[in-house]
C-alpha positions in Angstrom: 12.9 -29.1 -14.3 11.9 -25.7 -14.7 8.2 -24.5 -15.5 7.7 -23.8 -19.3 5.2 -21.1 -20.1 4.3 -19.0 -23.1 5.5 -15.7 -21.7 8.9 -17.5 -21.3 8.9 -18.8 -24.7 8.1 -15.7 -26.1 10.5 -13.4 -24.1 7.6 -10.9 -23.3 7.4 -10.5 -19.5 4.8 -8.1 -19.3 2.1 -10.9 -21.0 0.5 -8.4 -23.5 1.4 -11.1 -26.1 -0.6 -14.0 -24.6 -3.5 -12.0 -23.5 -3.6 -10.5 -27.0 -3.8 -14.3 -28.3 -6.3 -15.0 -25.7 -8.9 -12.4 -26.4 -8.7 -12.8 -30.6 -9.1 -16.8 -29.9 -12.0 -15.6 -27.6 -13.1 -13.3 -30.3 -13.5 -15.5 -33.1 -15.3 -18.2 -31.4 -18.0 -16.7 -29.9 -18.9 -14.3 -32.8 -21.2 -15.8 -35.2 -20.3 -15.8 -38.9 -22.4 -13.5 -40.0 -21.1 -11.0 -36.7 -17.5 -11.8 -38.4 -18.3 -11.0 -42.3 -19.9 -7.6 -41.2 -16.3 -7.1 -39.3 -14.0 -8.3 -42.1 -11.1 -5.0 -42.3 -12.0 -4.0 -39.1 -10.2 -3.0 -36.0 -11.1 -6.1 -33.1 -11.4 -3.5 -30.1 -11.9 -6.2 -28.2 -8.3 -7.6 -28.4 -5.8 -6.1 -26.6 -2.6 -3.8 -28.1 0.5 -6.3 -27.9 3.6 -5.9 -29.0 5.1 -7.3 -32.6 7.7 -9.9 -33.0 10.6 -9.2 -34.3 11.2 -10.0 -38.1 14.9 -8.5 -38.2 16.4 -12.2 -38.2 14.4 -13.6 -41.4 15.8 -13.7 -44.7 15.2 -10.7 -47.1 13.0 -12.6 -49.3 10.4 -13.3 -46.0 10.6 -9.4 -44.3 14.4 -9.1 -43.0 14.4 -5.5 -42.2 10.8 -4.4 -42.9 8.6 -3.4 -40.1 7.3 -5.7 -37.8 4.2 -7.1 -38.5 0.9 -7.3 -38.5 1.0 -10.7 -39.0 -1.2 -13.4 -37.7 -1.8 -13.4 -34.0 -4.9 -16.1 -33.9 -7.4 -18.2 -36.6 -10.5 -20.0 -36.5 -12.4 -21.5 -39.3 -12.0 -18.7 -43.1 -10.6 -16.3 -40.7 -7.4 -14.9 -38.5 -6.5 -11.8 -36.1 -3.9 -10.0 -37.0 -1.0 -8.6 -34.6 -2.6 -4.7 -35.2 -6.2 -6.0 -34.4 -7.0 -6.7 -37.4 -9.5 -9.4 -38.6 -9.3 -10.8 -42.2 -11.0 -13.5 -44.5 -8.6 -15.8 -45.7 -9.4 -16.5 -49.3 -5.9 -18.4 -49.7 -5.8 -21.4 -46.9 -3.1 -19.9 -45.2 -0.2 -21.0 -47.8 -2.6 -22.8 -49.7 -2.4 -25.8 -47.3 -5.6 -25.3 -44.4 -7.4 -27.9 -46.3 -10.6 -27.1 -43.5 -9.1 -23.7 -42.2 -7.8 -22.7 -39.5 -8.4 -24.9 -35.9 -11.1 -27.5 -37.4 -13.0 -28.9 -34.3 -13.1 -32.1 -35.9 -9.5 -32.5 -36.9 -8.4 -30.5 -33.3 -10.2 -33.6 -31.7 -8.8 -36.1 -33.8 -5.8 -34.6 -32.5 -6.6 -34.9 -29.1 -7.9 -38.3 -29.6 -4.7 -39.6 -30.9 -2.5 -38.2 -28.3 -4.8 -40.2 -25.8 -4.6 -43.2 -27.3 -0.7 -43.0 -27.4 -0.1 -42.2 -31.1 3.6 -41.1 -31.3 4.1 -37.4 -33.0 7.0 -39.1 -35.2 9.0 -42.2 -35.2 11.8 -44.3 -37.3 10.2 -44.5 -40.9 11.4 -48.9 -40.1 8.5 -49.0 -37.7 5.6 -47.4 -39.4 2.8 -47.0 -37.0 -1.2 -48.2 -38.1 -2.4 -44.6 -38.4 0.8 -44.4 -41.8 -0.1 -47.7 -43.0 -3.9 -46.9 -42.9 -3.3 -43.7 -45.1 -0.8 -45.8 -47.4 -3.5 -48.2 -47.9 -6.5 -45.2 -48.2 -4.1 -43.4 -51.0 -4.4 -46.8 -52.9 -7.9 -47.1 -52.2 -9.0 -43.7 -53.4 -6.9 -44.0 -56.5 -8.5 -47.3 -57.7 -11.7 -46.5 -57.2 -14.6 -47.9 -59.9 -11.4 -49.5 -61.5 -10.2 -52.6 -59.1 -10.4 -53.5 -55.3 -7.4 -52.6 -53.5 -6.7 -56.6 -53.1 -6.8 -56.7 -57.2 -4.4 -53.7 -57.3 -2.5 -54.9 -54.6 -1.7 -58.2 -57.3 -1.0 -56.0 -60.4 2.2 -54.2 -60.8 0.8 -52.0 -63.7 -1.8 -50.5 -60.9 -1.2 -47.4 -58.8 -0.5 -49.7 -55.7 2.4 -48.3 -54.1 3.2 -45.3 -51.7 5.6 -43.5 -50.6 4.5 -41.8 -47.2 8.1 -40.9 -45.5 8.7 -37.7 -46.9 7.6 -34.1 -45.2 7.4 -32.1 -48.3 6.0 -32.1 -52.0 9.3 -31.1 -52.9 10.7 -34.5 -51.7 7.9 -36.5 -53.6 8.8 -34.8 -56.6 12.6 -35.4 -56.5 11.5 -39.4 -55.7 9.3 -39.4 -58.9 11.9 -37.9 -61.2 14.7 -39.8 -59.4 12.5 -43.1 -60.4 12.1 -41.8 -64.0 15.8 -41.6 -64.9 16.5 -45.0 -63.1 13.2 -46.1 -65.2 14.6 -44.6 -68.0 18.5 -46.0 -68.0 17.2 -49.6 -67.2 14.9 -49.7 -70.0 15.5 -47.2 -72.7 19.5 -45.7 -72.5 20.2 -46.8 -75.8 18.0 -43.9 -77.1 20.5 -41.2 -75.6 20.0 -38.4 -73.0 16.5 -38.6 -71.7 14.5 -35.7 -72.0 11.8 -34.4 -69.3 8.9 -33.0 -71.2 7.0 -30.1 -69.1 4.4 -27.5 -68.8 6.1 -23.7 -69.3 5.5 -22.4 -65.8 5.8 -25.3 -63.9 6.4 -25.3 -60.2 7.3 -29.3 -58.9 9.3 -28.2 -55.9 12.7 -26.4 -54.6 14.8 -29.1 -55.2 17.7 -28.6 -57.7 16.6 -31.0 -60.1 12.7 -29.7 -60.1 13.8 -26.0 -60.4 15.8 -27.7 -63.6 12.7 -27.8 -65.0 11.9 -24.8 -65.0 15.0 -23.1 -66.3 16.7 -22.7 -63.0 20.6 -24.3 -62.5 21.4 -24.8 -66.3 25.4 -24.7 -65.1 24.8 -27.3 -62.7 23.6 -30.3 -64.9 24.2 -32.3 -67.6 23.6 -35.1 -69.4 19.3 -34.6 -69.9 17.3 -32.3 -71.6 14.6 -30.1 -70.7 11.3 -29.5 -73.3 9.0 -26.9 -72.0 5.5 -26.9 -73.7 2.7 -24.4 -74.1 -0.1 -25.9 -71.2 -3.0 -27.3 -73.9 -1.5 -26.3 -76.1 -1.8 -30.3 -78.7 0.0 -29.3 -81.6 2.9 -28.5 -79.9 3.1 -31.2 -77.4 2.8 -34.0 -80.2 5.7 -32.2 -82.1 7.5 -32.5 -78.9 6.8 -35.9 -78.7 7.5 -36.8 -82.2 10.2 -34.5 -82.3 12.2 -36.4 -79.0 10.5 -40.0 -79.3 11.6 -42.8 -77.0 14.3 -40.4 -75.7 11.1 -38.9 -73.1 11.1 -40.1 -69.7 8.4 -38.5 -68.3 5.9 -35.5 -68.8 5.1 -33.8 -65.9 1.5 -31.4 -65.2 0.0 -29.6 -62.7 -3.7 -29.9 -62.9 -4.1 -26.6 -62.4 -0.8 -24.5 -62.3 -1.2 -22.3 -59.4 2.2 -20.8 -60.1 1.3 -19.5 -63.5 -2.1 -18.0 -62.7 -4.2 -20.9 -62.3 -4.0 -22.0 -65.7 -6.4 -24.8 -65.9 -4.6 -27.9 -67.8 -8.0 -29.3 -69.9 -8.7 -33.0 -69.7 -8.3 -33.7 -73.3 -4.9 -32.0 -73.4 -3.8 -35.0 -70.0 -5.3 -37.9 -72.3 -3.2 -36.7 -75.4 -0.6 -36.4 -72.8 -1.4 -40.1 -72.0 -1.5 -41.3 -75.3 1.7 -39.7 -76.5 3.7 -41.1 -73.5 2.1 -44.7 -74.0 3.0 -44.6 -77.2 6.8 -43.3 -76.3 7.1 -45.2 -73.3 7.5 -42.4 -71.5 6.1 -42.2 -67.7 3.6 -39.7 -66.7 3.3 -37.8 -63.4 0.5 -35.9 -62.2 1.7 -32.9 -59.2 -1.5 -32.6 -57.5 0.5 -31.3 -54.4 -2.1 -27.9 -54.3 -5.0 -30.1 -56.1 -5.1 -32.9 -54.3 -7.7 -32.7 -51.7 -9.7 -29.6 -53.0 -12.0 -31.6 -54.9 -14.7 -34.1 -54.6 -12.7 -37.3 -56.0 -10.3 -35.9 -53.2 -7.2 -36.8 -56.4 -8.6 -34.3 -59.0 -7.1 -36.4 -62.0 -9.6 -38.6 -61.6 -11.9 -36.3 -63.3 -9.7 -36.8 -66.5 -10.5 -40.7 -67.3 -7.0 -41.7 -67.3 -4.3 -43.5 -64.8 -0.7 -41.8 -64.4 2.7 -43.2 -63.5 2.9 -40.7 -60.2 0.9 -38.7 -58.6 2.3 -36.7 -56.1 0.2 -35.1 -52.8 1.0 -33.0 -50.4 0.2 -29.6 -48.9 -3.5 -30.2 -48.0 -3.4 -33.8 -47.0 -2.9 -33.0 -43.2 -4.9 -29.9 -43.7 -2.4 -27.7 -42.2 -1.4 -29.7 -39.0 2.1 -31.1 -39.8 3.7 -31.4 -43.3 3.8 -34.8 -45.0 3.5 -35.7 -48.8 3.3 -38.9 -50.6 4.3 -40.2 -53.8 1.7 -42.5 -54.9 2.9 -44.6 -58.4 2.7 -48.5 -60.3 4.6 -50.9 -58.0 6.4 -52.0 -61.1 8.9 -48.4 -60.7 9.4 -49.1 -57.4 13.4 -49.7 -58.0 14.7 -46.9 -55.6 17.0 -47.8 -52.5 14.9 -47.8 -48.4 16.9 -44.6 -48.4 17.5 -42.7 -51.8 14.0 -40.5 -51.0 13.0 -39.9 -47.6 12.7 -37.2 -45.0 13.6 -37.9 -41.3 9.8 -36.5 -39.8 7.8 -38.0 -42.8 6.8 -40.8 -40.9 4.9 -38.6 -38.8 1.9 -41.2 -37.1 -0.3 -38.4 -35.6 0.0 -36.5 -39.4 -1.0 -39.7 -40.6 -4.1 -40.0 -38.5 -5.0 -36.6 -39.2 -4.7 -37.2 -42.5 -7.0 -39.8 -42.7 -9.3 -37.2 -40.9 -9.0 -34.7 -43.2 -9.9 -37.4 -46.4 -12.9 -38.2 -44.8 -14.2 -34.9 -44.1 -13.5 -35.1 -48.0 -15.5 -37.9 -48.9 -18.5 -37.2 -46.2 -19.1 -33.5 -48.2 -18.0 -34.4 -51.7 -20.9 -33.6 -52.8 -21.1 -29.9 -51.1 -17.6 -29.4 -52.2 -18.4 -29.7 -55.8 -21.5 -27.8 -55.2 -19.9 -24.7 -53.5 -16.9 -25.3 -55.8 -19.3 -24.5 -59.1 -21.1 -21.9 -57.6 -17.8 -19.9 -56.8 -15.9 -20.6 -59.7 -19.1 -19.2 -61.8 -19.8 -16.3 -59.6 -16.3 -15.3 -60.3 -16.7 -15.8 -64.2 -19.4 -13.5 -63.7 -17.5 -10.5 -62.7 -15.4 -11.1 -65.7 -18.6 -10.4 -68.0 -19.5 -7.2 -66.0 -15.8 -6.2 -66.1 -14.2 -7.2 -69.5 -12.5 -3.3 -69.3 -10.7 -4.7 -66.0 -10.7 -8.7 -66.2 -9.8 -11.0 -69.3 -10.9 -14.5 -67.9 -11.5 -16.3 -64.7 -8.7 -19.4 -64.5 -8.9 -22.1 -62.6 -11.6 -24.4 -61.0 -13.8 -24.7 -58.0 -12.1 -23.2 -55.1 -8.5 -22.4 -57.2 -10.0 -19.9 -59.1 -8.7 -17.1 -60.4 -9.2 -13.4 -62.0 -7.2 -12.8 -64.7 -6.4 -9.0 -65.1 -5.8 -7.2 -68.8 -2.9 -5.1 -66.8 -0.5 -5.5 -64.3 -1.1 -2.6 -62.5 -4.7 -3.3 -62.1 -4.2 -6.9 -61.1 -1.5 -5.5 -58.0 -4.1 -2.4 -57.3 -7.2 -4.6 -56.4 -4.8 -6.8 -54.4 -3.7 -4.0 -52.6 -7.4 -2.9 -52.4 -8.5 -6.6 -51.4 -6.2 -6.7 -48.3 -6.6 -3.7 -47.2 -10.2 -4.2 -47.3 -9.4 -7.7 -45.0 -9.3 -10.6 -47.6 -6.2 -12.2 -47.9 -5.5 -12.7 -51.9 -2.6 -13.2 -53.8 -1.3 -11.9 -56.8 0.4 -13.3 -59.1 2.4 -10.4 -60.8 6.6 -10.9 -60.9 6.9 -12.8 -63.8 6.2 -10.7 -67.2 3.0 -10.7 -68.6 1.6 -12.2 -65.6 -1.9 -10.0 -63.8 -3.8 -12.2 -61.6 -5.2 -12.8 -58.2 -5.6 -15.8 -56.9 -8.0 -17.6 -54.3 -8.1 -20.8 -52.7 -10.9 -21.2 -50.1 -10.2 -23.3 -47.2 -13.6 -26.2 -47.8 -15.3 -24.3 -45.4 -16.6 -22.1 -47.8 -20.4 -21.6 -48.3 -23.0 -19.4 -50.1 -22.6 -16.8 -47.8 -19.3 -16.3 -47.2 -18.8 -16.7 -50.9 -21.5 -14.2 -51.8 -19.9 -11.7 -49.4 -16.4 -12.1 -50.6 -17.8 -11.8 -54.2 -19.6 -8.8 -53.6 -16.4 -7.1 -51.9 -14.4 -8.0 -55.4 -17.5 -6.2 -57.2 -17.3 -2.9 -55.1 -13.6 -3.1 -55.7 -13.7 -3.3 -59.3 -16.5 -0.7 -59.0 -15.0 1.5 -57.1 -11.2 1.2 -58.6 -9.1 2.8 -55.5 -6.4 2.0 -56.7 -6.6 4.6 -59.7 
């Protein structure tokens, strides 16, 4: 058999490429933090020129026919090389999934570890491996806590005792949760007509057909439901909603906070109204905490809100990067799909799994950091809205999803211009209208320091206004 290597693999016979990776992996572990702050924007003389690879095959929406790169060459920790030399913060978590950035020494370990005991990467979702049933049982756990044991849970159908671990993506959660709703609905409310999914405006549960129904998307393709989309806490008008469709709700669906609409956070008494209307409806409630879940202390961020959903859905930073795999945690008495009516072939993935249950203990050993670092970032970043109200309207969010909220457009897509060119990666949220923000999700990595430096780079900027 012949001889794999990377210079193969990557069609580059001259090696630039892997001595390029080489150097930046050298590079960012053996500078200390503080060496790598001070260096943030700069060029990494240290790393070798490479050439790019080649974007021209992508689709239009991800760079087909732009120049390539620079794009990521190596990462370690809250920061990455880029292919032109480049080293940058990463104030996102990659795509909002590096739950402990980039190459965690623990979780790499745990890696290791699990390959040495014989842990398979993937395997037939009819022969579940401990490491999936461990994490189906520690979802269950974590979501009954101060409430009942997992045995007492186990014995009551109305509990959040059930999980549905073989699916790769959020967006396959999703589609299982509203695919249990309508058969939930037709068995025990279809006399009351079309159901009717009740939803925050700006909503974001997926790329399935059915969850980009909800918000607005394929209105040719479907029929026989309904659609409400409500102002996020705003109580007036989700009551009328409620009182306006009645029994004919199957479900209301939030976001905790709606990263897709500029980090709106959804307040807790808003989720128990939400609560209230749908117990008294009979209407199922599902919590997408695929970009909260594992961001906060009580590791499912509903939990802050004293009450118990139908669903809640997880994903993105539950493997902390390493392989995709989401889970659909809900009351055993909706489990009425079919083995195979929501699934994905590699979401039985054991080594996942065991990193999983890695990355949700790193969770629970520095809950109490978390929160800490979370408050002191989230109110560092309201203060820049007080010295800037010319510039910023709000800060949105909470903890490490936190957001500025710009008066203008313009302004909002000038500092992220500014930002990365300056070597932190932010995002903006400016294509839909009336939208000006830029968002941040720290990897939980974050501390004072690198918070106070990124901070004080957002005050220069706004200082300074380059962009103008």
């Amino acid at each position: 058999m012949p001889k794999l290597t990377f210079d193969g693999l990557m069609n580059d016979s001259s090696g630039q490429i892997g001595r390029a990776l080489e150097a930046a992996c050298a590079f960012l572990k053996g500078a200390p933090k503080a060496d790598l702050l001070r260096q943030v924007g700069a060029t990494i003389e240290s790393v070798p020129q490479a050439p790019h690879a080649d974007k021209r095959w992508f689709q239009k929406s991800f760079g087909r026919g732009t120049p390539a790169g620079p794009d990521l060459v190596s990462g370690l920790g809250l920061f990455y090389v880029t292919e032109d030399r480049r080293l940058y913060l990463d104030c996102t978590a990659g795509h909002y999934q590096m739950t402990w950035g980039y190459a965690h020494p623990a979780l790499v370990a745990l890696v290791r570890d699990g390959q040495k005991r014989g842990i398979v990467w993937d395997n037939h979702s009819n022969i579940p491996s401990g490491p999936v049933k461990r994490l189906s049982a520690k979802l269950v756990e974590i979501a009954n806590a101060g409430k009942r044991s997992p045995d007492e849970a186990q014995n009551d159908a109305n509990s959040l005792n059930t999980v549905l671990l073989g699916v790769c993506t959020g967006t396959v959660a999703c589609a299982a949760a509203l695919k249990m709703s309508l058969v939930h609905y037709w068995q025990e409310k279809a006399s009351a007509g079309a159901p009717v999914f009740v939803v925050l405006d700006g909503n974001y549960h997926g790329t399935d057909f059915l969850a980009q129904r909800l918000r607005g998307m394929w209105p040719q393709v479907f029929a026989g439901f309904e659609v409400a989309a409500v102002q996020p806490n705003d109580g007036g008008e989700l009551e009328a909603t409620f009182k306006r469709y009645g029994e004919r709700i199957a479900a209301f669906w939030a976001e905790p906070i709606m990263m897709n609409r500029e980090a709106i956070l959804v307040r807790a008494d808003y989720v128990r109204l939400a609560r209230q209307l749908c117990d008294r409806t009979g209407a199922l409630m599902a919590i997408d905490e695929i970009q909260t879940g594992f961001w906060y202390p009580e590791v499912m961020m509903y939990r802050q809100y004293d009450i118990e959903p139908d669903f809640v859905v997880l994903g993105k930073g539950m493997t902390a990067g390493f392989h995709p795999l989401s889970a659909l945690l809900y009351r055993g008495k909706l489990d009425r799909l079919e083995q195979y009516d929501a699934i994905s072939t590699n979401g039985n993935a054991s080594l996942a799994a065991y990193v999983g249950l890695g990355c949700t203990a790193l969770v629970e050993k520095n809950a109490r950091r978390i929160g800490t670092i979370g408050r002191y970032y989230h109110k560092k970043m309201a203060g820049l809205c007080e010295e800037f109200p010319d510039l910023l309207q709000e800060v949105r969010g909470l903890g490490h999803l936190t957001a500025l909220k710009f008066h203008r457009r313009e302004d909002a897509l000038g500092f992220h211009r500014s930002a990365v060119q300056r070597g932190l990666w932010v995002r903006a949220h400016a294509y839909h209208e009336g939208h000006s923000a830029v968002l941040t999700k720290f990897a939980l990595l974050l501390d004072r320091e690198v918070a106070d430096f990124a901070i004080g780079v957002f005050r220069q900027l706004l200082q300074d206004r380059p962009w103008r």
